[in-house]
C-alpha positions, 0 to 999 in steps of 0.5 A, a space after each residue: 113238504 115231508 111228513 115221516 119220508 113222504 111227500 105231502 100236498 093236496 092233490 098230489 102223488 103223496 095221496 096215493 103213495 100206499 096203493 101205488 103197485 108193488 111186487 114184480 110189475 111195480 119193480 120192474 117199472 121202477 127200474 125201467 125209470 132208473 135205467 132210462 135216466 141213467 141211458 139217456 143222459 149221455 145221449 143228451 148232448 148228441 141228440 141236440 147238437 144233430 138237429 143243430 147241425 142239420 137245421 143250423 138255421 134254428 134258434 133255441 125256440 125252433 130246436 125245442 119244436 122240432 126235438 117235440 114233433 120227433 119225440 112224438 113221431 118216435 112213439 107214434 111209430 113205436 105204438 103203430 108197430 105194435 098195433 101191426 102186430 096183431 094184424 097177423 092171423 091166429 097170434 097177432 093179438 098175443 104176440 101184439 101183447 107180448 111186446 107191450 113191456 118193450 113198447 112201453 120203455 121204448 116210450 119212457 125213454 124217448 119221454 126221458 131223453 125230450 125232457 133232458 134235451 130241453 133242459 140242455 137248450 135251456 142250459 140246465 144242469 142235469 148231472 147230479 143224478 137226483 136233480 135230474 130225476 125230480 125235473 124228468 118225473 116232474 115232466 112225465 108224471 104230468 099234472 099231479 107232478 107239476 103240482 107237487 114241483 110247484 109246491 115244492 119250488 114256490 113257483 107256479 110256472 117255470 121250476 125246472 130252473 128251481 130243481 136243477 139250480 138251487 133246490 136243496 138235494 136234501 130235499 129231493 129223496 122223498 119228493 122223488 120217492 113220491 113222484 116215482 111211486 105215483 109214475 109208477 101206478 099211472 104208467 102201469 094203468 096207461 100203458 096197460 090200457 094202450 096194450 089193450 087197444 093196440 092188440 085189437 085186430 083188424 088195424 085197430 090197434 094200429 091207430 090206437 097204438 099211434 094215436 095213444 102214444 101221440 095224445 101221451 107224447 102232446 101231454 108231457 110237452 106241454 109239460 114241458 113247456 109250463 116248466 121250463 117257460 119261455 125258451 132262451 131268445 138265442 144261442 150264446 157265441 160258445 154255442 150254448 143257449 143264453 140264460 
């Protein structure tokens, strides 16, 4: 729901619109969303139709599974690198703090391009730019996204369909204005912690990075998995899922 342009439900992203982070750190963060929706998208079609070839054997169910355990292996390498950084004497730690910012959109993008994967094994369209923010910051924000999506589609499990088939754009401005300012103050938060993990010496920071990554990366498939329900049963014969 709106009230004034902001997104009002209990419990969700619209109480905390007015203290989500501005200035230069706010921006460039927000920009990094609007860049990873806009890069990704593209990659989309590509990404799943290379686990298609090399496992042709997989159902729907299968290629959702293992585009998961890869989006997870991607991030636990990102964070492990980083970590490894610091592990050099004298300016591993600074340097292992200096790559933060990369490490945390190479992990937005990789969160981007999982969720638009899935919602190309369900058949879900995801041209139009606004539709395609609402499911992705409604996957990644995590609980208080899904609450606001549920809130918004009537639905309590399953609203990927709801978003990108027939929500009405008009909505979509302020939920997504909403959701973006509450992404953008968790992730500052999260990934500034993770930082400070990974730029532990001694190896620390390898297993921090990784394990860090992975528990983020588990957090958004499931996610995923409670808004885009049950995979399709099998591919269609023009190769698509069938809805």
């Amino acid at each position: 729901m709106t009230t004034n342009g902001k997104l009002q439900a209990v419990g969700t992203p619209a109480e905390s619109d007015e203290a989500a982070p501005g200035g230069v750190g706010g921006w460039v963060l927000r920009s990094g969303v609007e860049r990873a929706l806009r890069l990704q998208h593209p990659l989309v079609t590509a990404h799943v139709a290379a686990v298609r070839r090399k496992h042709p054997e997989m159902g729907p169910a299968e290629v959702i599974d293992r585009l998961g355990r890869q989006y997870q292996v991607a991030v636990a390498v990102t964070g492990g690198a980083g970590g490894a950084i610091a592990i050099l004497p004298a300016l591993g730690t600074i340097a292992s703090l200096a790559t933060a910012g990369a490490e945390a959109f190479a992990a937005l993008d990789a969160a981007v391009l999982y969720t638009l994967a899935v919602a190309e094994v369900h058949s879900l369209p995801t041209d139009e730019p606004e539709r395609r923010r609402a499911l992705v910051l409604g996957v990644v924000v995590g609980a208080g996204g899904q609450a606001v999506l549920r809130k918004v589609t009537g639905r309590s499990r399953d609203w990927a369909q709801e978003v990108t088939d027939h929500l009405p754009l008009a909505r979509l401005g302020a939920l997504n204005n909403g959701l973006t300012r509450w992404f953008v103050k968790r992730y500052i938060v999260r990934q500034g912690m993770l930082a400070l993990g990974r730029a532990l010496p001694l190896g620390v920071g390898v297993v921090i990075g990784a394990v860090g990554n992975i528990a983020t990366a588990r957090a958004v498939v499931r996610s995923a998995e409670a808004a885009f329900g049950a995979p399709p049963a099998t591919w269609s014969e023009a190769g698509a899922p069938t809805r």
